[in-house]
N, C-alpha and C positions, 0 to 999 in steps of 0.2 A: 481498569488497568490494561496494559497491552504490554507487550514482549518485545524485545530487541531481538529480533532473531536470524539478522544476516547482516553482514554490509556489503556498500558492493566500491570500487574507485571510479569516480566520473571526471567527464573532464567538463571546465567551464569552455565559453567560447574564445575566451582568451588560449586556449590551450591547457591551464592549468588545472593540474587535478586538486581534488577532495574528496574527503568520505563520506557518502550518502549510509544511511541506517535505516534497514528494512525493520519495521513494527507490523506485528501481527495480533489483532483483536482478538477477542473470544469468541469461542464456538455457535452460532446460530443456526439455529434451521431455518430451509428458506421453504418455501411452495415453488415447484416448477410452472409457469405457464403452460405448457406445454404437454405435459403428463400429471401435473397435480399433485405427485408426488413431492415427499419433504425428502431434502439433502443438507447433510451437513455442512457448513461453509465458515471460514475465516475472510474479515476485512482484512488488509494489507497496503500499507504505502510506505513512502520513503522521504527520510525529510535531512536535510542538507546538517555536517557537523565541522567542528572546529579542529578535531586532534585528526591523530594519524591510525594507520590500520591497527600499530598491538594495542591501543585504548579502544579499539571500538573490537576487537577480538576478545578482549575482557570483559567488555561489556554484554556479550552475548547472552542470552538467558536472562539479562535484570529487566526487572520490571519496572514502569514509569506508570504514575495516577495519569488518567483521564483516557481518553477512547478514540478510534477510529470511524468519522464519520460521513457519509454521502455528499457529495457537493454537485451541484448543479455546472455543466462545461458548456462550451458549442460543441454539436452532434460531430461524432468521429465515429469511424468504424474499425470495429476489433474482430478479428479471426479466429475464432475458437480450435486451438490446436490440437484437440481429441477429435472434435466433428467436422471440422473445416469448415463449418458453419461461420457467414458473415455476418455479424448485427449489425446495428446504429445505438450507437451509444450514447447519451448527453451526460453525462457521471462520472466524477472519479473520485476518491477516496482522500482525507487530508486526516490528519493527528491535530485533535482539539485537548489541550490541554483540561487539566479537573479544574472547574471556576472561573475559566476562561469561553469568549466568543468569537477568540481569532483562532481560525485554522491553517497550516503550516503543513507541506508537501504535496498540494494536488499531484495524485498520480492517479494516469487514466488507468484501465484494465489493461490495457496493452504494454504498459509499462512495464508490467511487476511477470514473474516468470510462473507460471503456472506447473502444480506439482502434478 
C-alpha cells in the first residue's frame, strides 16, 4: 500500500497546469555505504491526475494497493541538501500498481522535496 500524502500544481509545456499526487511507500531501513549504519527511509514519487486541487486535498491520507519501486534512468546528479554532497544517480522511483508490470511517475531524487 502507499499513501497519498501531498499534491503539488504543475504546469505541462503547453503552459497548462494539472495535479501531480505525491505517494509515499512504507517505512524501510536502509544500510548506509558509508557509515554502515541503518536509517529509516520512505520511497516517494509523484504521478500525474485528472481532477482539481479540493479532490486531491480529499484525498490526502487514502491509501491505494500496490508500491513504490526503483527504476533504472540515465545517470543524473542530485545535491543532497543537508550535506551538500554531490552524487551520481541512475534511479528514480515510479508507483507500480498491485498485479500490475507497468510503472507510472519516474521521479528522480531530485524531484521530490526532502523533509
Amino acid at each position: 500500500m502507499v499513501t497519498i500524502s501531498n499534491y503539488a500544481i504543475r504546469k505541462r509545456k503547453d503552459g497548462t497546469e494539472f495535479i501531480s499526487l505525491e505517494l509515499t511507500g512504507n517505512v524501510e531501513l536502509i544500510q548506509s555505504n558509508n557509515t554502515g549504519k541503518f536509517y529509516a527511509s520512505v520511497r516517494k514519487c509523484s504521478i500525474p491526475s485528472t481532477f482539481g486541487k479540493e479532490v486531491a486535498e480529499s484525498l490526502l491520507g487514502s491509501k491505494i494497493p500496490g508500491s513504490i519501486v526503483k527504476v533504472l534512468v540515465d545517470p543524473y546528479e542530485f545535491k543532497n541538501p543537508r550535506t551538500g554532497e554531490v552524487m551520481q544517480l541512475q534511479h528514480s522511483y515510479a508507483y507500480q500498481a498491485e498485479g500490475s508490470n507497468e510503472v507510472i511517475g519516474h521521479t528522480r531524487v531530485s524531484q521530490m522535496e526532502m523533509a
